[in-house]
C-alpha positions in Angstrom: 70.5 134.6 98.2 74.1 134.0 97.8 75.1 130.0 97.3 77.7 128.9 100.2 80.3 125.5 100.1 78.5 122.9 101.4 80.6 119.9 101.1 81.7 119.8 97.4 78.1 121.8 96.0 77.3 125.2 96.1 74.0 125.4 98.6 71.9 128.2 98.7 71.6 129.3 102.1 67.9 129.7 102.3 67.1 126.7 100.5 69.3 124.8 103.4 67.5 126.5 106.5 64.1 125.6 105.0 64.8 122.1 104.3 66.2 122.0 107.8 63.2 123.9 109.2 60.7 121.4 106.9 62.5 118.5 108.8 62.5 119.7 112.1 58.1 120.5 111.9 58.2 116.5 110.9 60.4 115.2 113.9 58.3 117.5 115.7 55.0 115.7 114.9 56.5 112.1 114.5 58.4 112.1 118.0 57.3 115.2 120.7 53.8 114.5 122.4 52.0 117.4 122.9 53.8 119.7 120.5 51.0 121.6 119.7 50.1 122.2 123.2 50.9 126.4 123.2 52.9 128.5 121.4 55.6 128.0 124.0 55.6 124.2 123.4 56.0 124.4 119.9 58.6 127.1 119.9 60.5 124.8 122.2 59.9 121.6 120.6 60.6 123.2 116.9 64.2 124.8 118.1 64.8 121.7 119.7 64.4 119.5 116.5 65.9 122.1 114.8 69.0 121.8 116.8 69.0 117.9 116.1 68.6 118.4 112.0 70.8 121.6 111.5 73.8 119.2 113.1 73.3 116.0 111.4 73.0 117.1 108.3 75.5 119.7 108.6 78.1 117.2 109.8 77.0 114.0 107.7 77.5 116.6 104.3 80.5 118.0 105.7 81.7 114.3 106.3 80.4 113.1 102.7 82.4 115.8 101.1 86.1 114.7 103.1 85.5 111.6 102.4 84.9 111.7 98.7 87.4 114.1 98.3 90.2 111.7 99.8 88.9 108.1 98.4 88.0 106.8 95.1 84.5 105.2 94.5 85.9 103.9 91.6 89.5 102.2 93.4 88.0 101.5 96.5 84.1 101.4 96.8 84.2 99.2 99.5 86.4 100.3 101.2 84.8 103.5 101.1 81.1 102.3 101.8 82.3 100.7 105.0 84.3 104.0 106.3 81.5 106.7 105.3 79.2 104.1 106.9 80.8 103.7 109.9 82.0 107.0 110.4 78.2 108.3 109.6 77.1 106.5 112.5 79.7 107.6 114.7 79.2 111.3 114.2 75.3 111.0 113.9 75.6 109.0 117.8 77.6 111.8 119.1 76.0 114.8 118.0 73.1 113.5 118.7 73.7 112.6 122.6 76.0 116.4 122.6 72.5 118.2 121.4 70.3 116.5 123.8 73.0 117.0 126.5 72.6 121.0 125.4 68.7 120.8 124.7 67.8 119.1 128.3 70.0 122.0 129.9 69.2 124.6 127.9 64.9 123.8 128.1 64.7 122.1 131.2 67.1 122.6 133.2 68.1 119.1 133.2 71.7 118.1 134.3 73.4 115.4 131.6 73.7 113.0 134.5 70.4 113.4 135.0 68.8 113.1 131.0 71.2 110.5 130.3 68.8 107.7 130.3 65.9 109.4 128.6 68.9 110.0 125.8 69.6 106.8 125.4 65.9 105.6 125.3 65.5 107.4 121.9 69.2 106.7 120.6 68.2 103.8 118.5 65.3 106.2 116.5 68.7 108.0 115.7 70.7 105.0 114.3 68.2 104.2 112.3 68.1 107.4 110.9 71.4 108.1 110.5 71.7 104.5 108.9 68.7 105.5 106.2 70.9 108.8 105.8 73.9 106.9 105.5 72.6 104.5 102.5 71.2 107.4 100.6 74.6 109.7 100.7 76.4 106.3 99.6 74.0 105.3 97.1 73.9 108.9 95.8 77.5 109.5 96.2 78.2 106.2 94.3 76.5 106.4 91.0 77.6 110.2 90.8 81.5 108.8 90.8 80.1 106.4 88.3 78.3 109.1 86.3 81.8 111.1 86.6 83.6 108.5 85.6 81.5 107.1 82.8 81.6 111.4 81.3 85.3 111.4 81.4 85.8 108.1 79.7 83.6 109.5 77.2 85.5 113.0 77.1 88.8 110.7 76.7 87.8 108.6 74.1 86.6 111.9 72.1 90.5 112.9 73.0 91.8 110.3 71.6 90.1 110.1 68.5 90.9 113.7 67.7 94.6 112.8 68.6 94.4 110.3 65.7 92.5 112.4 63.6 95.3 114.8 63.8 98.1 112.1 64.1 96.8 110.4 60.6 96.6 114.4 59.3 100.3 115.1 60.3 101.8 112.2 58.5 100.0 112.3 55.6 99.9 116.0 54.5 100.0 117.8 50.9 103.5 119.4 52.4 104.9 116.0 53.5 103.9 114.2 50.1 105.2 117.2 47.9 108.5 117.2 49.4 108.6 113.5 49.6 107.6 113.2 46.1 110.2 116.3 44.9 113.2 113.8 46.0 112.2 110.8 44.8 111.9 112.2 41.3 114.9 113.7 41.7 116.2 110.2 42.7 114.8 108.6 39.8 117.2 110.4 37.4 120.3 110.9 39.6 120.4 107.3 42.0 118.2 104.7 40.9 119.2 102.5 43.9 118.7 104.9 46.6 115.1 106.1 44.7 114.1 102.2 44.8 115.4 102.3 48.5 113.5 105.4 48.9 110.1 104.0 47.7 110.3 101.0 50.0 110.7 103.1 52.9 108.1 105.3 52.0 105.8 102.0 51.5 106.6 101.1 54.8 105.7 104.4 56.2 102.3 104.9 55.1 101.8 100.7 55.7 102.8 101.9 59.5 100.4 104.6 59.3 97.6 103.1 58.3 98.2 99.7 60.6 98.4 101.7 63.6 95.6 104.6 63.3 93.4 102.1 65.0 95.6 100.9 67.6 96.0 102.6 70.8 99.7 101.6 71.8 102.3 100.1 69.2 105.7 98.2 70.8 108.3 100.4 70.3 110.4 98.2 68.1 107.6 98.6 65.5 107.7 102.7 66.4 111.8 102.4 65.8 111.4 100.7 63.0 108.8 103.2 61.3 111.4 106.2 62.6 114.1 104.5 60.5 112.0 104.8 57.6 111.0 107.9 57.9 114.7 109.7 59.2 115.8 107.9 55.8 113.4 109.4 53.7 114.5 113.1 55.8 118.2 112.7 55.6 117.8 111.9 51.9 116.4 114.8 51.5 118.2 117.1 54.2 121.4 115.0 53.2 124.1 116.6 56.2 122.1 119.6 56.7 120.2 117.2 59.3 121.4 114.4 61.7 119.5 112.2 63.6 120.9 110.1 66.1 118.9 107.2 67.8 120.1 104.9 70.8 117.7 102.9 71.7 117.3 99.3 72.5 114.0 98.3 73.1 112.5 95.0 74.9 109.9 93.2 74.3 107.5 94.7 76.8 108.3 98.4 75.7 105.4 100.3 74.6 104.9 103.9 72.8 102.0 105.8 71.7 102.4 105.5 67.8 103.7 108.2 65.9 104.9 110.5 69.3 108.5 109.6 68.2 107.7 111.3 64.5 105.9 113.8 65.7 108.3 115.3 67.6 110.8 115.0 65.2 108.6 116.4 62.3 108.1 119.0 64.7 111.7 120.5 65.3 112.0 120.1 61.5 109.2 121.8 60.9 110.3 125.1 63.6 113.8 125.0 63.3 116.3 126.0 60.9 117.7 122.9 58.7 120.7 124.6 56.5 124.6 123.4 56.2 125.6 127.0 58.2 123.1 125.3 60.9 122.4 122.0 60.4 119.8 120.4 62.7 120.8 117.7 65.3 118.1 115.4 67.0 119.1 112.8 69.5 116.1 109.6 70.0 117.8 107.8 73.5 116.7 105.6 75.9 117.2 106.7 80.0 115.4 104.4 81.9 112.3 104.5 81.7 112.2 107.2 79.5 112.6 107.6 76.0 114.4 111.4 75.4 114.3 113.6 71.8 116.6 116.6 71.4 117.1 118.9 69.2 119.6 122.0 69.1 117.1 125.2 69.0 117.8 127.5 66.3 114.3 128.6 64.9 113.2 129.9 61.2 113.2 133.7 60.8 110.1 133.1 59.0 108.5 130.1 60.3 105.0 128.9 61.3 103.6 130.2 64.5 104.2 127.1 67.1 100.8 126.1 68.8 101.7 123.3 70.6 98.8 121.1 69.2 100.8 118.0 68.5 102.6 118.0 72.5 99.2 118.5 73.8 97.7 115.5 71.5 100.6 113.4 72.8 100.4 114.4 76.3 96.3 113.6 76.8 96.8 110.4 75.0 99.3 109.6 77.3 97.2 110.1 80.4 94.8 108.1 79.4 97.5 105.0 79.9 99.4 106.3 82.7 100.2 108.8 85.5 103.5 109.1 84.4 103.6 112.8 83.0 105.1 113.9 79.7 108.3 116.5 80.8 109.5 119.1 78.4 112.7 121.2 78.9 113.4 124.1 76.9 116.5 126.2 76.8 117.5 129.0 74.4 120.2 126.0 73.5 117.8 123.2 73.4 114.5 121.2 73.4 114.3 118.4 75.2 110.9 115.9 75.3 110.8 113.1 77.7 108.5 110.1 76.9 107.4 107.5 79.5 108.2 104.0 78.2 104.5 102.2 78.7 105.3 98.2 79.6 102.9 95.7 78.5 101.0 95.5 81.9 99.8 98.7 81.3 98.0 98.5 77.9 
């Protein structure tokens, strides 16, 4: 049979009628003297059972399923014991006396002014079930949020490992250390100065890439500093074929993912023309609370097929440390990425 929504699982319809049917026969036996009197009696007494089971359960998995939809076990779980408590009891009371209301009417012909007090006699056997009921949805309901929770902390850690898996691969690539290593011997026989220059910056590179592969968030002084180092080593090569602009004064509590600033820079190099007809432009500035890098957009006529791996690295690695989403605007003109600037309270 075809699963329905119950709550937030897929029930099989069947499945739910016989468990409902399977606690109806036990109420039946526990609580209705003489249930097994006739046929008629026992039609009566299983329908009226019935009645009672179909409607708690119904309404207490409806109610589990609100509730854990609109409150966090993991923020508030006592908060949320107390209100799926509370409001278990309430509905469980009120269905409860609604149903008998019905069944007395229905079976006997029983007014509700009339049934009131035989209600309220076996109210209490109620409470205590809907309080056992209660316990086991919160029990239940709490170590699956912790089972959730504990999977996607897993899921994320996998994330981020990849992220520096594929961080540590960007940097230090055969393409990157060619090039790299094409202008400094270059530099060795045309500007000894600038090729000393040029190997200190490239020791400080690969010192920053190597001190921060195991560090989840780096200040961004230390990140501003590594981009100096490696825009020098660029422009050397580029020379005014590529400009790189960067306005940003960080404080003390200012935090980055490490190597997001490089990789998007690396990035437009990598898709976008770099020539002296069109040279490339990238802007690194500071607005607010958010740290901007723009380039013009004027892309290869032969270059590598763009599959976003690096801006989705950057943007689950970011999640992990805040809510604050990653934005990217494009324009046939430009590409703009906006970074959230982490403060120390949130490492």
């Amino acid at each position: 049979m075809t699963p329905f929504r119950f709550g937030n699982k897929q029930v099989n319809l069947f499945s739910f009628i016989l468990a409902n049917a399977g606690l109806s026969l036990l109420l039946l036996f526990l609580f209705i003297s003489g249930a097994l009197k006739d046929w008629q009696t026992f039609l009566i007494g299983f329908l009226w059972a019935f009645s009672i089971t179909i409607t708690q359960w119904t309404g207490i998995q409806w109610i589990h399923g609100y509730i854990d939809r609109k409150i966090s076990w993991i923020e508030t779980p006592i908060r949320k014991t107390f209100i799926q408590i509370i409001t278990f009891l309430i509905y469980s009371m009120t269905a409860f006396i609604l149903v008998q209301f019905i069944n007395f009417y229905i079976w006997n012909h029983v007014l509700p002014a009339q049934s009131w007090h035989s209600i309220l006699r076996s109210l209490p056997y109620t409470l205590m079930i809907s309080f056992v009921i209660s316990l086991i949805f919160t029990t239940i309901g709490f170590f699956q949020a912790w089972k959730r929770s504990f999977i996607q902390a897993e899921k994320l850690k996998v994330e981020m490992l990849a992220y520096k898996y594929e961080s540590l691969r960007n940097q230090i690539n055969p393409h990157f250390l060619f090039n790299s290593l094409n202008v400094l011997s270059d530099l060795v026989y045309d500007d000894q100065a600038v090729a000393v220059k040029f190997i200190q910056q490239m020791s400080d590179l690969f010192r920053y890439v190597l001190d921060s592969r195991d560090k989840e968030l780096v200040p961004l002084r230390d990140e501003l500093e590594f981009i100096r180092s490696y825009t020098f080593m660029l422009k050397t090569r580029f020379e005014e074929k590529l400009k790189i602009e960067i306005d940003v004064e960080a404080n003390a509590d200012d935090y980055i993912v490490p190597m997001s600033l490089q990789l998007l820079i690396e990035n437009a190099v990598k898709h976008n023309e770099v020539s002296e007809a069109f040279p490339l432009r990238i802007s690194i500035r500071k607005n607010a609370d958010l740290l901007e890098v723009e380039n013009n957009v004027q892309p290869k006529s032969a270059g590598d097929d763009s599959k976003k791996t690096g801006l989705k690295n950057i943007t689950q690695q970011y999640a992990f440390f805040s809510e604050k989403p990653i934005k990217i605007i494009t324009s046939d003109e430009r590409f703009l990425v906006r970074l959230p600037i982490l403060k120390a309270l949130e490492k």
